[in-house]
LUMFIGU-363941 format. One record per residue (C-alpha): residue in three letters; x, z, y. Coordinates in steps of 0.05 Angstrom, whole numbers, plus 5000, padded with zeros to 4 digits. Last residue first. Example, Ala and Ser with C-alpha at 12.3 -4.5 7.8 and 13.67 -1.06 7.14 Angstrom:
LUMFIGU-363941
Ser527351434979 Ala524651564910 
This chain:
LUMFIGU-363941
Unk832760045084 Unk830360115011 Unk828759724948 Unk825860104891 Unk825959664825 Unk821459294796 Unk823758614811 Unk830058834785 Unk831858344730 Unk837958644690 Unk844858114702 Unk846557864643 Unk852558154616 Unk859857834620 Unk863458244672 Unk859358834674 Unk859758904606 Unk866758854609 Unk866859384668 Unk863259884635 Unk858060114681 Unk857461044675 Unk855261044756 Unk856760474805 Unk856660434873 Unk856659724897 Unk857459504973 Unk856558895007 Unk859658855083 Unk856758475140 Unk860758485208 Unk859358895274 Unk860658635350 Unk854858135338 Unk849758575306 Unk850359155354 Unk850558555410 Unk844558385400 Unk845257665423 Unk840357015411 Unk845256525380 Unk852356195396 Unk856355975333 Unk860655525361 Unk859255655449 Unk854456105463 Unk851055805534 Unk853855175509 Unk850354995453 Unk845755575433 Unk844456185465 Unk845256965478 Unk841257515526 Unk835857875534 Unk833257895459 Unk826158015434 Unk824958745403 Unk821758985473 Unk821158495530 Unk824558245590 Unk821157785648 Unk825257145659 Unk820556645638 Unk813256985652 Unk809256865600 Unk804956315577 Unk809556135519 Unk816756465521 Unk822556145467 Unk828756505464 Unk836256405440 Unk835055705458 Unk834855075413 Unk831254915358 Unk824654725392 Unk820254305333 Unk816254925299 Unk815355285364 Unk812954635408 Unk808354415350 Unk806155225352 Unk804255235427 Unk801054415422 Unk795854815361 Unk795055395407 Unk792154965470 Unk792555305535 Unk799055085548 Unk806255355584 Unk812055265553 Unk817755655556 Unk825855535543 Unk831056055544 Unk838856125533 Unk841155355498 Unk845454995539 Unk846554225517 Unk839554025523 Unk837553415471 Unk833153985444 Unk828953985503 Unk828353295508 Unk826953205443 Unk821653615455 Unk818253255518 Unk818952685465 Unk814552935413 Unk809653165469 Unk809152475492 Unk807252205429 Unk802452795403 Unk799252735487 Unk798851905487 Unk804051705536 Unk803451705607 Unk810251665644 Unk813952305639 Unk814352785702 Unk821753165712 Unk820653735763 Unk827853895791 Unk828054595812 Unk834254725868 Unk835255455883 Unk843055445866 Unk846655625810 Unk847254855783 Unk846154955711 Unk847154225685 Unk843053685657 Unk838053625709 Unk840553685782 Unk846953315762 Unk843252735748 Unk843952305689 Unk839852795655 Unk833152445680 Unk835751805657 Unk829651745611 Unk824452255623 Unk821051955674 Unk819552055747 Unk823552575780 Unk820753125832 Unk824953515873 Unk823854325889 Unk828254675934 Unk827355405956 Unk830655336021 Unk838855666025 Unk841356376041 Unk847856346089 Unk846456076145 Unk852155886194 Unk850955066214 Unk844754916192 Unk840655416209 Unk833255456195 Unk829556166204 Unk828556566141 Unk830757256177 Unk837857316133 Unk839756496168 Unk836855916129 Unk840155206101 Unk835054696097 Unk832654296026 Unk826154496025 Unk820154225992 Unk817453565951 Unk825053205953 Unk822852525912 Unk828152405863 Unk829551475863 Unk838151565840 Unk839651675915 Unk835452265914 Unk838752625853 Unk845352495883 Unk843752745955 Unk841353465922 Unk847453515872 Unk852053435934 Unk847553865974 Unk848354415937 Unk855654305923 Unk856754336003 Unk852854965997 Unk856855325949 Unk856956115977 Unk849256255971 Unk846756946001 Unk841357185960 Unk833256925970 Unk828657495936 Unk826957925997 Unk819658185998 Unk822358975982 Unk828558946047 Unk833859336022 Unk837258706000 Unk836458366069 Unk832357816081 Unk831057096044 Unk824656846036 Unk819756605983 Unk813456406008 Unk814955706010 Unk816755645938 Unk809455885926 Unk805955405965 Unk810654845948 Unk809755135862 Unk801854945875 Unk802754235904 Unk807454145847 Unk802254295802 Unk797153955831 Unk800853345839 Unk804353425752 Unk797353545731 Unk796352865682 Unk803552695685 Unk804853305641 Unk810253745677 Unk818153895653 Unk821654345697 Unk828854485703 Unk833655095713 Unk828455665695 Unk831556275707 Unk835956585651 Unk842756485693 Unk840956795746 Unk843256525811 Unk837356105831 Unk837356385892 Unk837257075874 Unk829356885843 Unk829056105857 Unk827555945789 Unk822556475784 Unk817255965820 Unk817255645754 Unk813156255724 Unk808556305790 Unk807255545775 Unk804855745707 Unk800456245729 Unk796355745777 Unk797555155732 Unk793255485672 Unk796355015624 Unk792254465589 Unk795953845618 Unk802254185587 Unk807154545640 Unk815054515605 Unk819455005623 Unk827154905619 Unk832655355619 Unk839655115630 Unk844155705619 Unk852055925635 Unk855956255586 Unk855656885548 Unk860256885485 Unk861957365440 Unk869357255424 Unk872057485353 Unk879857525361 Unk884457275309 Unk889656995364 Unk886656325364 Unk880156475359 Unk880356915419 Unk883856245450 Unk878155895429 Unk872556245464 Unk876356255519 Unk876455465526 Unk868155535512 Unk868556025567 Unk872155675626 Unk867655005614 Unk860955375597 Unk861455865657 Unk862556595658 Unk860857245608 Unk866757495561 Unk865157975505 Unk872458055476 Unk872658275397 Unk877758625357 Unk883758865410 Unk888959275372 Unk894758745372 Unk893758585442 Unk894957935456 Unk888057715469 Unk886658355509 Unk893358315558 Unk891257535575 Unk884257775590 Unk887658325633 Unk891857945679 Unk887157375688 Unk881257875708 Unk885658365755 Unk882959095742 Unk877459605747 Unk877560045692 Unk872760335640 Unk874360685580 Unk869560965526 Unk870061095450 Unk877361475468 Unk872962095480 Unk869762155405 Unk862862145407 Unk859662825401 Unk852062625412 Unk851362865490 Unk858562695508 Unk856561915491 Unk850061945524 Unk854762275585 Unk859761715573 Unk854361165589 Unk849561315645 Unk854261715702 Unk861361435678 Unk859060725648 Unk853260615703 Unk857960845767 Unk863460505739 Unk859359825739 Unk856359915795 Unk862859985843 Unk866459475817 Unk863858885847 Unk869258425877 Unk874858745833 Unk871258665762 Unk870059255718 Unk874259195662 Unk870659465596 Unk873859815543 Unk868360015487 Unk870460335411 Unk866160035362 Unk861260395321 Unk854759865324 Unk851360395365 Unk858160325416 Unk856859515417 Unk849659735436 Unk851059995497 Unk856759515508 Unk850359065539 Unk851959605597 Unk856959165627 Unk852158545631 Unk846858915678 Unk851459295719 Unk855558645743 Unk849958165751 Unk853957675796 Unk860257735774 Unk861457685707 Unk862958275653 Unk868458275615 Unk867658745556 Unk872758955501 Unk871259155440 Unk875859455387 Unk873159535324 Unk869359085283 Unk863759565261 Unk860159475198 Unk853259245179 Unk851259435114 Unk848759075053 Unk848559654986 Unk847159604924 Unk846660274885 Unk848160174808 Unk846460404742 Unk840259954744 Unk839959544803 Unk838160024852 Unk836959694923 Unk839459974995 Unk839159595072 Unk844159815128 Unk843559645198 Unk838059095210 Unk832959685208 Unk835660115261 Unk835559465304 Unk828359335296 Unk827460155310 Unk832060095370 Unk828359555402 Unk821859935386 Unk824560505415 Unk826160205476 Unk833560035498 Unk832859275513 Unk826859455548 Unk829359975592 Unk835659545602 Unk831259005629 Unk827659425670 Unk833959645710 Unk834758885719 Unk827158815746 Unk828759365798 Unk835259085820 Unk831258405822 Unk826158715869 Unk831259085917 Unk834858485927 Unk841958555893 Unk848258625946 Unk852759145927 Unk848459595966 Unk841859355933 Unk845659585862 Unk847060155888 Unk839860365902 Unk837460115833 Unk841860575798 Unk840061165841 Unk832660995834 Unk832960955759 Unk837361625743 Unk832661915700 Unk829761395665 Unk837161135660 Unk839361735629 Unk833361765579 Unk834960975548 Unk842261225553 Unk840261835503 Unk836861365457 Unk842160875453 Unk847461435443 Unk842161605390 Unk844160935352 Unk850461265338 Unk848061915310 Unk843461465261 Unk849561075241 Unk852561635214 Unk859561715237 Unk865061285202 Unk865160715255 Unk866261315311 Unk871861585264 Unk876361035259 Unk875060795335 Unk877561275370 Unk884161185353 Unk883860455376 Unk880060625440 Unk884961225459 Unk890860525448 Unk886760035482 Unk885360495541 Unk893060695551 Unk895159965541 Unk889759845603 Unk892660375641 Unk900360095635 Unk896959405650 Unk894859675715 Unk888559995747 Unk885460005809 Unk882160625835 Unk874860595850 Unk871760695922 Unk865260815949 Unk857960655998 Unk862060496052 Unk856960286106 Unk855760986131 Unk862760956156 Unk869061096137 Unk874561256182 Unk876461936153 Unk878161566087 Unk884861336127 Unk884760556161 Unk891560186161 Unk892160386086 Unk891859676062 Unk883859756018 Unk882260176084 Unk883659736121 Unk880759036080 Unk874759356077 Unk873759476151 Unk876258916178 Unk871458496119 Unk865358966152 Unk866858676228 Unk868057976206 Unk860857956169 Unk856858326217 Unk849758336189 Unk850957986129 Unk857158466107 Unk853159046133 Unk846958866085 Unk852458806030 Unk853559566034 Unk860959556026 Unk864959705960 Unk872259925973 Unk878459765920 Unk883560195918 Unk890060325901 Unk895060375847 Unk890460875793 Unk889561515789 Unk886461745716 Unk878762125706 Unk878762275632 Unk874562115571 Unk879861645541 Unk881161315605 Unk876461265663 Unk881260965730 Unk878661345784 Unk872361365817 Unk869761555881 Unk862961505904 Unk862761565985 Unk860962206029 Unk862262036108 Unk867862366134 
């Protein structure tokens, strides 16, 4: 028998059976013979096939749980909670510390499972880099500071601390599976109890990271056992069981706009705090000034997975002055991105599923006067044109001429998760004219995750800062999707966050504010009709 992962049901820091099991297949075998890996799966998922049948393909297994396991992990989570939140929050922001360790350690056999359930080996390695940045000691240290913060006033010690809601449970989407989950990194810092639900079609990586990254940070600094429980489960079952659970405090849900902001309210509805992470519409706008060579590598990131990222750049807006040159520039490098197998390191195309809504959005943009510039064919895994079975799809780019009616096509003013870059050119306006409009046009975005701008003039950077309101992050000259210390990775406006949305840390957004007084010899009548003592002298402390 060939030696697979195995995990069962992880429950208040023990292994549990669960009902079943689901199988994870290298996705390179699922591309290469498609019908032959599903028989496989689906065998040894019914119990036609026994473990002794597996084959180099099977990369593991993880038990399926029920709702009887998920009132189990709600109920270790709940008592676990009390005394996490009341543990000092520099132990808990050491589990962040530890993790950032464990995942230097374990970096290649993280980023080799995530190729086998189906991540190109570059974008597993940029994701793993992501949570190295998000974890950094400078990231920590900004967060360490936004934790508790200490003035005297007098006979008194003021206090504004950050609290922990409770309860937090984590449904991560489907296509970046490990990524999302371990966001609950920082819930944990924050002193909340973590459930997550690792989702049936890509389970695998996510119990791998919360068993062999997570609960060992957590072991390392004494956390309480209950503070972690992962299980893989049905997602309409169990987001049902978490908003009416009693002991449930906040549901990170990722998915689109439609199905989340409708989510979003429900949690409201039964006095839950959701945390939003919905679908983005990035734009990058190319000034006349902009180095066009380095900007059109930026915008070539919106094909990266096929355009199935949500923080890639969705649409493009050029100055009319460079907007040939520059698309000449983004053809070369859109052609030079290929499909391939995930194992394979110049692969960056992923297989897409939607292609009749591809093409839908494509023949809509053209009928309205877009001008296809490059692709537009359907490719089989070696890059060759197929029409009829490929899978991966042509790095896409379509220019549109003007801003106005440019988000009356599909193309522009939604996320279509596809690798389809519409280039919008403005008629020539004088530049302070047209650049106020090219940022109304940002702002008039409903999604709000990233925006960039790409100039060589600092004067046009900080008129695009000071106007831009929406996004959770702004870039200028840099790449668009790359992750960096301090500055978020996740977390919008409009409808990437629904109400409320904003860049996300999640230790701040799965924790509450809380003022605190502790007094020494006050009298509370003179406290109640004193003047307060002017403390501009006195010792403030974080």
């Amino acid at each position: 028998m060939t030696r697979v992962l195995s995990y069962g049901s992880y429950i208040g820091g023990t292994e549990q059976p669960g009902h079943g099991w689901v199988y994870t297949l290298r996705s390179s075998a699922m591309l290469l013979d498609f019908f032959g890996a599903v028989r496989l799966k689906r065998g040894l998922e019914r119990g036609r096939l026994t473990p002794d049948n597996v084959t180099a393909d099977v990369v593991g297994r993880c038990a399926v749980a029920d709702r009887d396991d998920m009132e189990a992990a709600l109920q270790q989570a709940a008592q676990a909670a009390d005394s996490w939140s009341a543990a000092p929050p520099a132990t808990r922001l050491r589990v962040v510390e530890e993790f950032h360790r464990l995942v230097e350690e374990k970096h290649d056999a993280l980023v080799d499972l995530m190729i086998a359930e189906g991540h190109p080996r570059s974008l597993a390695r940029w994701e793993t880099a992501g949570m190295l940045a998000a974890t950094s000691r400078a990231t920590r240290d900004f967060l360490a500071g936004h934790m508790e913060h200490r003035v005297g006033d007098g006979a008194r010690e003021l206090r504004v601390r950050r609290v922990a809601d409770g309860v937090v449970c984590l449904n991560p989407p489907q296509n970046a599976t490990v990524a999302n989950a371990l966001l609950g990194i920082w819930a944990l810092a924050a002193g909340n109890a973590l459930v997550v639900r690792a989702p049936r079609s890509a389970p695998l990586g996510v119990m791998y990271a919360l068993r062999e990254l997570v609960a060992p940070a957590l072991q390392r600094v004494g956390a309480p056992a209950g503070a972690l429980s992962a299980l893989c489960s049905d997602a309409g079952g169990t987001l049902q069981q978490w908003l009416a659970s009693p002991l449930v405090n906040d549901i990170m849900y990722f998915g689109g706009s439609a199905q989340g902001i409708a989510f979003g309210a429900e949690c409201v509805a039964h006095g839950k705090k959701p945390v939003l992470e919905l679908a983005g519409n990035d734009i990058c706008v190319v000034w006349h000034d902009a180095d066009l060579d380095l900007a059109a590598e930026a915008l070539a990131e919106a094909f990266y997975g096929s355009g199935q990222i949500c923080m890639v750049p969705n649409c493009a807006v050029v100055h009319p002055r460079v907007a040939d040159e520059l698309l000449a520039r983004l053809a070369a490098r859109a052609a030079a991105i290929r499909p391939g197998l995930p194992e394979e390191p110049d692969a960056l195309l992923s297989p897409v599923l939607r292609t009749d809504r591809f093409y839908d959005v494509l023949r809509q943009a053209m009928a309205a006067g877009a001008d296809v510039v490059c692709g537009g064919r359907r490719l089989d895994v070696d890059g060759r044109p197929d029409d009829v079975r490929g899978l991966f799809l042509e790095p896409t780019v379509i220019r549109v001429n003007g801003l106005k009616g440019a988000r009356e096509l599909d193309a522009v003013r939604h996320e279509t998760f596809f690798p389809l870059l519409p280039v919008v050119v403005p008629e020539e306006l004088p530049d302070d004219e047209l650049l106020l409009q090219v940022t109304e046009f940002v702002n008039g975005n409903e999604y709000g995750l990233r925006n960039s701008l790409w100039t060589g003039d600092e004067q046009t950077a900080e008129r695009f800062l000071s106007r831009v309101r929406g996004g959770g992050l702004l870039k200028v000259n840099d790449s668009h999707i790359g992750f960096l210390p301090v500055l978020p990775t996740h977390g919008g406006t409009g409808l990437t966050g629904g109400p409320g949305g904003e860049a996300n840390y999640p230790l701040l957004r799965t924790s509450h504010l809380q003022g605190v007084s502790v007094a020494r010899g006050v009298r509370p009548a003179e406290a109640v009709f004193s003047r307060p003592a002017d403390n501009d002298d006195e010792e403030v402390h974080a």
